[in-house]
Each structure stands twice: as structure tokens, then as C-alpha cells.
C-alpha positions as CSV (number, residue, x, y, z in Angstrom):
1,X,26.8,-38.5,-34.4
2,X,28.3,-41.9,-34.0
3,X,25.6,-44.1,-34.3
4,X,26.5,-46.3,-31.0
5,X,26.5,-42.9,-29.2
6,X,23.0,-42.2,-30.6
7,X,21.3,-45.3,-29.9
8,X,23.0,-45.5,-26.3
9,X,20.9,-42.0,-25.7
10,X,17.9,-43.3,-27.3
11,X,17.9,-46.5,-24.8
12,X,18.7,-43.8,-21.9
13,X,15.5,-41.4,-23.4
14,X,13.4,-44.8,-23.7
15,X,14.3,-45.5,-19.9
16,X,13.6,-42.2,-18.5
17,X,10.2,-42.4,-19.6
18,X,9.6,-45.6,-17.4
19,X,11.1,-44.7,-14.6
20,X,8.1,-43.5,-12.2
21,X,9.2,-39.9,-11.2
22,X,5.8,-38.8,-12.2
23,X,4.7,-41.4,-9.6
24,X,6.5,-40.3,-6.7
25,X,6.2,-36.3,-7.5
26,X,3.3,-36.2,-5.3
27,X,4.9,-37.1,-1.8
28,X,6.1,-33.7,-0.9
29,X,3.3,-31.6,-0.1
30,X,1.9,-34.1,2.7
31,X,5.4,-33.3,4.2
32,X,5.6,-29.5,4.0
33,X,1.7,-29.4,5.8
34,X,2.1,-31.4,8.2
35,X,5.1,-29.9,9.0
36,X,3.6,-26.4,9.1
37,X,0.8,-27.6,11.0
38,X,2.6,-29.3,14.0
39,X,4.5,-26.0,13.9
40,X,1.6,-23.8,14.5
41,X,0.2,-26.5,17.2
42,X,3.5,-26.6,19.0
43,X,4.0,-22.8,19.2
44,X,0.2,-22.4,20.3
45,X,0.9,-24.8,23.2
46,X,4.4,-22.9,24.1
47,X,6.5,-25.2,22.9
48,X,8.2,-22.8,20.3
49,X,11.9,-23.5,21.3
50,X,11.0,-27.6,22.0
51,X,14.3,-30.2,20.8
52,X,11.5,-32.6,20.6
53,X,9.1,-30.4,18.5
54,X,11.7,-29.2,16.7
55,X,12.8,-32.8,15.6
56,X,9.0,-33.8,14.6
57,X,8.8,-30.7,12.5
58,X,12.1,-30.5,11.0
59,X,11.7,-34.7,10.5
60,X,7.9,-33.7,8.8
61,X,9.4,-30.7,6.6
62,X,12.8,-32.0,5.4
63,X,11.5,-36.4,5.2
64,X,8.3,-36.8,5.2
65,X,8.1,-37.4,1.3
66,X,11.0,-39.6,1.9
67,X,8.3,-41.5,3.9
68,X,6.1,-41.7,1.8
69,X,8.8,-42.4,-1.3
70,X,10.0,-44.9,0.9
71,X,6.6,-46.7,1.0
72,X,6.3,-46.0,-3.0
73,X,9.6,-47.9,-3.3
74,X,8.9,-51.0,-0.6
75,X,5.1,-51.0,-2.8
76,X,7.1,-51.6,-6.2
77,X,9.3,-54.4,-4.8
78,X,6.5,-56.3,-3.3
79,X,4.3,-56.2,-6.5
80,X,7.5,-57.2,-8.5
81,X,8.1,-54.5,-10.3
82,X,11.3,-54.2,-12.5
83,X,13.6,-52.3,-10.8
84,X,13.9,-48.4,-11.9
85,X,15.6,-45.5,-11.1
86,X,12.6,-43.7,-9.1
87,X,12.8,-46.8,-6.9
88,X,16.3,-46.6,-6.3
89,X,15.7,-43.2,-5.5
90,X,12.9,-43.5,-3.2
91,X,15.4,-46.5,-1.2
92,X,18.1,-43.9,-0.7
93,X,15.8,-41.4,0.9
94,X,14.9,-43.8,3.0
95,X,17.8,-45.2,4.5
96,X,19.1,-41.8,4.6
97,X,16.4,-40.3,7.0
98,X,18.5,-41.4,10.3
99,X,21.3,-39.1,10.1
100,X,19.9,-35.7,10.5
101,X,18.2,-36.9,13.8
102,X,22.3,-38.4,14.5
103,X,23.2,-35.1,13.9
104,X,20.7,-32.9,15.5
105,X,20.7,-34.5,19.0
106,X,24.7,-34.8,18.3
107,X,24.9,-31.2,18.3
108,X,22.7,-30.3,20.9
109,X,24.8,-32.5,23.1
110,X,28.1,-30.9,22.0
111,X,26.6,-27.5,23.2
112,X,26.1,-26.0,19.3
113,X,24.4,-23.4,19.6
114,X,21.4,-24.3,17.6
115,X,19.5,-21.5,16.8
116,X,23.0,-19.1,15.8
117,X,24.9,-19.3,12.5
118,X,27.0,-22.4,13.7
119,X,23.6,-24.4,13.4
120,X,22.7,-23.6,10.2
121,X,23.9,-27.4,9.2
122,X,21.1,-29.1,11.2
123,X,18.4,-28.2,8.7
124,X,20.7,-29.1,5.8
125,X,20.7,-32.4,6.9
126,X,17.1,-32.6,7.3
127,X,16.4,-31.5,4.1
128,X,19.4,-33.2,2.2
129,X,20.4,-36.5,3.9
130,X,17.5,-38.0,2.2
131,X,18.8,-36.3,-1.0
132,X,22.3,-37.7,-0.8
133,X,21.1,-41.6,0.1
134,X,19.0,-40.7,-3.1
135,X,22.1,-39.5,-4.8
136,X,24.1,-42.7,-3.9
137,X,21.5,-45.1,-4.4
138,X,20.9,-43.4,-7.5
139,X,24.6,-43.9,-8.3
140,X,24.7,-47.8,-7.7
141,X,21.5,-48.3,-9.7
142,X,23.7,-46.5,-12.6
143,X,26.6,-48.4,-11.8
144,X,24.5,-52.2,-11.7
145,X,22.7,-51.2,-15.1
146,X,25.6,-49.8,-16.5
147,X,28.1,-52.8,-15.5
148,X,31.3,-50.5,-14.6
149,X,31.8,-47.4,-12.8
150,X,33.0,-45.5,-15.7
151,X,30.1,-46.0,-18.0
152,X,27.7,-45.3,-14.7
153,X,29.4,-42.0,-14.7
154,X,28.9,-41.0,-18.4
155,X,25.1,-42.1,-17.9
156,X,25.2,-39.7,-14.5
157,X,26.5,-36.6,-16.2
158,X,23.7,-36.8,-18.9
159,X,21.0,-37.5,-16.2
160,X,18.9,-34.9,-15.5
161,X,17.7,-35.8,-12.2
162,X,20.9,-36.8,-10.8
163,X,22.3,-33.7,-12.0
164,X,19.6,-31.6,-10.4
165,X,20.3,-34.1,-7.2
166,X,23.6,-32.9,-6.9
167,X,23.2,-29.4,-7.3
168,X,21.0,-28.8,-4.7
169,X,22.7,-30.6,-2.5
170,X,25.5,-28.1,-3.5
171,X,23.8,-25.0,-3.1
172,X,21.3,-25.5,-0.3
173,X,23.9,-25.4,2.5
174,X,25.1,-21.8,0.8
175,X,21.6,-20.5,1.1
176,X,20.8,-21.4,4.9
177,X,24.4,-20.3,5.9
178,X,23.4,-16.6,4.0
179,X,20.2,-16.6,6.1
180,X,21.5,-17.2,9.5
181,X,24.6,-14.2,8.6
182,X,21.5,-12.0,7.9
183,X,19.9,-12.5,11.1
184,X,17.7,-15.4,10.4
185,X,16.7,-17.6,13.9
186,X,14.5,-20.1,14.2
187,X,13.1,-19.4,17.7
188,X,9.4,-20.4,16.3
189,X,8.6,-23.7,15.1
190,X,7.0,-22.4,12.4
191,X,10.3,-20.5,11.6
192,X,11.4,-24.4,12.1
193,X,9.1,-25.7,9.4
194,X,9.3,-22.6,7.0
195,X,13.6,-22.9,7.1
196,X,13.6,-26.6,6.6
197,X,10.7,-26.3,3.8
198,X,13.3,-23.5,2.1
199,X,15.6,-25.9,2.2
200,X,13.9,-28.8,1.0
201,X,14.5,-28.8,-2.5
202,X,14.5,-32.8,-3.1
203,X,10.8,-32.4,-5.4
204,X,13.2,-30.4,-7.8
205,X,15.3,-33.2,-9.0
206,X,12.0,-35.4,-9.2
207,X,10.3,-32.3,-10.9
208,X,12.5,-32.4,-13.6
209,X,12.6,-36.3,-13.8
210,X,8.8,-35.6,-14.3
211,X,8.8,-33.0,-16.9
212,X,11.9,-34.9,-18.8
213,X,9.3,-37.9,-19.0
214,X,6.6,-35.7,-20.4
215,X,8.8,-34.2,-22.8
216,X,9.8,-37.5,-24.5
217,X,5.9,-38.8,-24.8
């Protein structure tokens, strides 16, 4: 192996190890209860087909780690902290929480049938928007640290969480498409908050940030 190659991966394995995942792994549970919880309170009042309830569960189920990863980052750059690719992350969910609300009351406007198969983006962007502002963010950070775009990309394609990052954002519209051709509805809202949890997949591409941190300790 070329021995600039090999001590470029060696900076990359030293840096993944300090850069927080394990920190910010625990933000997505809070999410997926409350969510199911304000589901299961809104049905019980009769408020099963609610825009508004829908919003706060869907909002709870698909962002509310972003919330809370939000918070983590806004923590770290008040105390000072050098600036890391879990914070980067956690920015990008952030600032990417406002479009699925955009797009949701867009819809409902436009007369999309919400609850058929042409509404099976609305929870996609509840569960991913955050994911791709995470994705971009992530990408700048690469591209700052890096110093050009090209060697931002070689550091991407051997990243593990911003390879996980992008594949869910991938497949996860596939998989809620599949589910409203088989029949799926959600006329509960805790159909609402178990559709938008299945979707969620943004504590994989921190999962595997985690484990890829405990692996090089």
C-alpha cells in the first residue's frame, strides 16, 4: 500500500474515533415514544385522522432526535468544542426539520390525497429531510477539512456513516411506496407514528458511526 494512502486512512481511522457519534446515538428513542404516545392520546380523544395531530406525531417520530441532535450540536459550539463530523451532522438535521412540515401542509393544500399511495412521500420527508441536511452538512464538513471537492469525495466514499446516510435515504422511499401498494393507510395516528418510526432510519448511519468508533479503540 502506498504509504501516503495508508497514513491518509490512518488520520481518517484516528478521526472517526473523535467524532461524538457515540454521543448523539442516544437522541432517538425520546423521539419514537413520544411519538407513540401523542399517537395513542390523539386517537383516544378522536382525533385519529387530525392534520394537526398528524404533524406533531409525524414531527415527534421522524425529528425529534434531530431536536435533540440539534441541541447536542448548539451544546458543542458554545463550550468551544473543535468542530467534528457528529456536529456537522447534528446542524444538518436541524436546519433540515422545516421542509417536511413545507411539504405536508403543501400537499394537503394541493388536494393529495394523503392517506392513498400518492402520499406515501409525506413520511419520507419526515423521516429523511433531517437525514439529507445531515448528508449535506456532512458533505461540506468533508469538503472544509478536506480543502477541495475531490478529495471531500474520496474521504465520502470510505465513510461509513455517510455511506449508510445515503443509502437509507435511497431505500426508505422504496419501502413506504411498497407499503401503501399493499394496502397500508394511516387512518390512526398510531398507524401515523408506527409508519414514520419504520421509516426513520437516521440512528442507523449514527449506529454504525458508533460501532466503527468502538471497533478502532
Amino acid at each position: 500500500m502506498d504509504d501516503d494512502l495508508k497514513n491518509e486512512i490512518e488520520d481518517e481511522d484516528e478521526e472517526l474515533e473523535e467524532e461524538g457519534f457515540g454521543e448523539i446515538i442516544r437522541y432517538t428513542i425520546p423521539g419514537f415514544v413520544g411519538a407513540l404516545i401523542a399517537g395513542a392520546l390523539f386517537d383516544h380523544l378522536g382525533y385519529q385522522l387530525s392534520a394537526v395531530g398528524q404533524w406533531i406525531v409525524r414531527t415527534l417520530a421522524g425529528e425529534g432526535e434531530s431536536i435533540f441532535e440539534g441541541i447536542y450540536s448548539i451544546r458543542k459550539r458554545i463550550a468551544g468544542a473543535a468542530g467534528s463530523m457528529a456536529e456537522a451532522y447534528g446542524w444538518g438535521k436541524l436546519l433540515g426539520m422545516l421542509a417536511p412540515w413545507i411539504v405536508d401542509w403543501g400537499s394537503r393544500l394541493s388536494g393529495v390525497d394523503v392517506y392513498g399511495i400518492e402520499g406515501f412521500y409525506i413520511p419520507f420527508f419526515y423521516a429523511m429531510s433531517d437525514q439529507i441536511g445531515a448528508n449535506v452538512s456532512g458533505s461540506i464538513y468533508l469538503r472544509k477539512k478536506e480543502g477541495s471537492w475531490s478529495a471531500a469525495f474520496r474521504r465520502y466514499v470510505r465513510h461509513p456513516v455517510m455511506l449508510t446516510s445515503l443509502a437509507v435515504i435511497l431505500i426508505v422511499p422504496v419501502g413506504l411506496l411498497i407499503a401503501r401498494l399493499l394496502g397500508f393507510s394511516p387512518t390512526t395516528q398510531k398507524y401515523t407514528a408506527l409508519e414514520t418510526i419504520a421509516a426513520n432510519l437516521c440512528w442507523l448511519p449514527v449506529m454504525v458511526g458508533w460501532i466503527a468508533e468502538r471497533m478502532k479503540k
